[in-house]
C-alpha positions in Angstrom: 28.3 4.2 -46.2 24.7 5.2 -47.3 23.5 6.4 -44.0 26.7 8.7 -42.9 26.6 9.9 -46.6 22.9 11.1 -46.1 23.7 11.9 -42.8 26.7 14.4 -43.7 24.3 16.1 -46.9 22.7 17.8 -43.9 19.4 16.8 -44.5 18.5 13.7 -42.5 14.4 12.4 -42.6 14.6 10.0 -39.2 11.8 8.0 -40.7 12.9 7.5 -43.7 16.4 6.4 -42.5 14.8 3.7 -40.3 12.3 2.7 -42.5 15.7 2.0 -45.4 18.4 0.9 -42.5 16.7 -1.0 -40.2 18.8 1.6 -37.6 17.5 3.3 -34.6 16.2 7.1 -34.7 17.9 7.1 -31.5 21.6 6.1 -33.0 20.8 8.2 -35.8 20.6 11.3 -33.9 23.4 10.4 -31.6 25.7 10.7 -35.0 24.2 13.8 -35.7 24.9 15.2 -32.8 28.1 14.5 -32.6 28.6 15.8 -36.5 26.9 19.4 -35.5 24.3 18.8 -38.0 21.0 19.9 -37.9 18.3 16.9 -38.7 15.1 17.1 -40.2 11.4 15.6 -39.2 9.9 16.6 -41.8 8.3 13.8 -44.2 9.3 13.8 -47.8 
């Protein structure tokens, strides 16, 4: 629930979410994409 929740805010930090998860940047963006959102690379 924590991942799709940061997912759907619309601002997603790859790796930050795989550094937290454990979950690959690859599966990451394929939910992303399949939301329409936008992800960010930029590091907090």
């Amino acid at each position: 629930k924590v991942v799709l929740n940061i997912i759907k805010s619309g601002m997603v930090n790859i790796e930050q979410l795989v550094k937290l998860t454990g979950i690959g940047a690859d599966y990451i963006k394929k939910i992303a994409s399949k939301s329409n959102i936008s992800l960010s690379y930029q590091s907090a």
